[in-house]
C-alpha positions as CSV (number, residue, x, y, z in Angstrom):
1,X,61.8,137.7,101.9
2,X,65.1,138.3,100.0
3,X,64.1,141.5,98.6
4,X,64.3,142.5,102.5
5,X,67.8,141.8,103.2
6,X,69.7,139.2,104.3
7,X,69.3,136.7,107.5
8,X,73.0,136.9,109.3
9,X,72.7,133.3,112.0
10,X,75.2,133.6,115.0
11,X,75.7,130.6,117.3
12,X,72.9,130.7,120.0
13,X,74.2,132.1,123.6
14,X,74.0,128.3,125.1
15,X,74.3,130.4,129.0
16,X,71.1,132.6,128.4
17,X,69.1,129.8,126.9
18,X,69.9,126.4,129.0
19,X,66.8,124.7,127.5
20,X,68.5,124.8,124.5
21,X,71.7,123.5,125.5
22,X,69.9,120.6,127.1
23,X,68.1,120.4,124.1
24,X,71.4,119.5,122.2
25,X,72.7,117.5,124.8
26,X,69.5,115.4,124.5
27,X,69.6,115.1,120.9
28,X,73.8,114.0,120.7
29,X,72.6,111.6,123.1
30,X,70.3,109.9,121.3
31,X,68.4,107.1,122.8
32,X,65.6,108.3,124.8
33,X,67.2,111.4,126.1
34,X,65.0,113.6,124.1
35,X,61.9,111.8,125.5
36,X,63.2,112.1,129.1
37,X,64.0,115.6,128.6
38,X,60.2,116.6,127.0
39,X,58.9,114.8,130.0
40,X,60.8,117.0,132.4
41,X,60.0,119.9,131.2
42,X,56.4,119.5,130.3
43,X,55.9,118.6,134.1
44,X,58.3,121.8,135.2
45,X,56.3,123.7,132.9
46,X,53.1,122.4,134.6
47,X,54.4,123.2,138.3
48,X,55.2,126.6,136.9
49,X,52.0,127.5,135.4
50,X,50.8,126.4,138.6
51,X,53.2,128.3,140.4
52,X,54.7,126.1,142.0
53,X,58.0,127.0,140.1
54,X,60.2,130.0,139.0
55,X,60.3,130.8,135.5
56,X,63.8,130.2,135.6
57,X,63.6,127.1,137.8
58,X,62.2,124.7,134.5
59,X,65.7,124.7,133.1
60,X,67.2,123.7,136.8
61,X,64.6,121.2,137.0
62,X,65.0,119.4,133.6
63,X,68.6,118.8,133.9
64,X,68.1,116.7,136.6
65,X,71.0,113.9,137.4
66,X,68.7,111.2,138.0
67,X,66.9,112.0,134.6
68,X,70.3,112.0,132.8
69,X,71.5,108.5,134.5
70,X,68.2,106.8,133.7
71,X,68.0,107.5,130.0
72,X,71.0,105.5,129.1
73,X,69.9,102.4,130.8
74,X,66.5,102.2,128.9
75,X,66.0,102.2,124.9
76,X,63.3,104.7,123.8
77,X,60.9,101.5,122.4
78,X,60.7,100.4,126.2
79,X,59.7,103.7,128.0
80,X,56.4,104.6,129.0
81,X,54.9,107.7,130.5
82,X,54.6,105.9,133.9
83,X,58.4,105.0,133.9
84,X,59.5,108.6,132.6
85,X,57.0,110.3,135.1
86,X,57.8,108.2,138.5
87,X,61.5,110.3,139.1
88,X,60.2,113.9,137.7
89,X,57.6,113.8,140.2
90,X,60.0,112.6,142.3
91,X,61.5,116.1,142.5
92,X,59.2,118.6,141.4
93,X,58.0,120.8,144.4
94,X,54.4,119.7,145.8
């Protein structure tokens, strides 16, 4: 792969890829955020494959307030898939 040429890395355009940028503000903070945040997307991803959702709507959907405020009040070893799905449903169109 060398003998191809070099691989130049810029920082990633955080505006045209949100899910990235929520993906790093997940992972600084810590906890369960990350879980939280691969919940809300798998069922945003879900209501778009069923088109139920934009394209560009999974991003909207999984920064969600209500997700963000219930992460820090629950340590990863005490979620569940029941607690993390009860609010994404919540707000996910029918």
């Amino acid at each position: 792969m060398l003998a191809r040429g070099t691989l130049d890395f810029e920082a990633p355009d955080m505006e045209a890829f949100p899910c990235l940028k929520l993906a790093m503000q997940a992972a600084e903070a810590g906890e369960g955020a990350p879980v939280v945040l691969n919940a809300a997307n798998e069922v945003a991803v879900a209501a778009f494959l069923d088109e139920r959702l934009p394209f560009t709507g999974i991003a909207r959907s999984s920064r969600r307030p209500s997700i963000q405020c219930r992460v820090r009040a629950v340590p990863a070893s005490r979620m569940s898939w029941p607690w993390i799905a009860a609010p994404v449903r919540r707000w996910m169109p029918a």
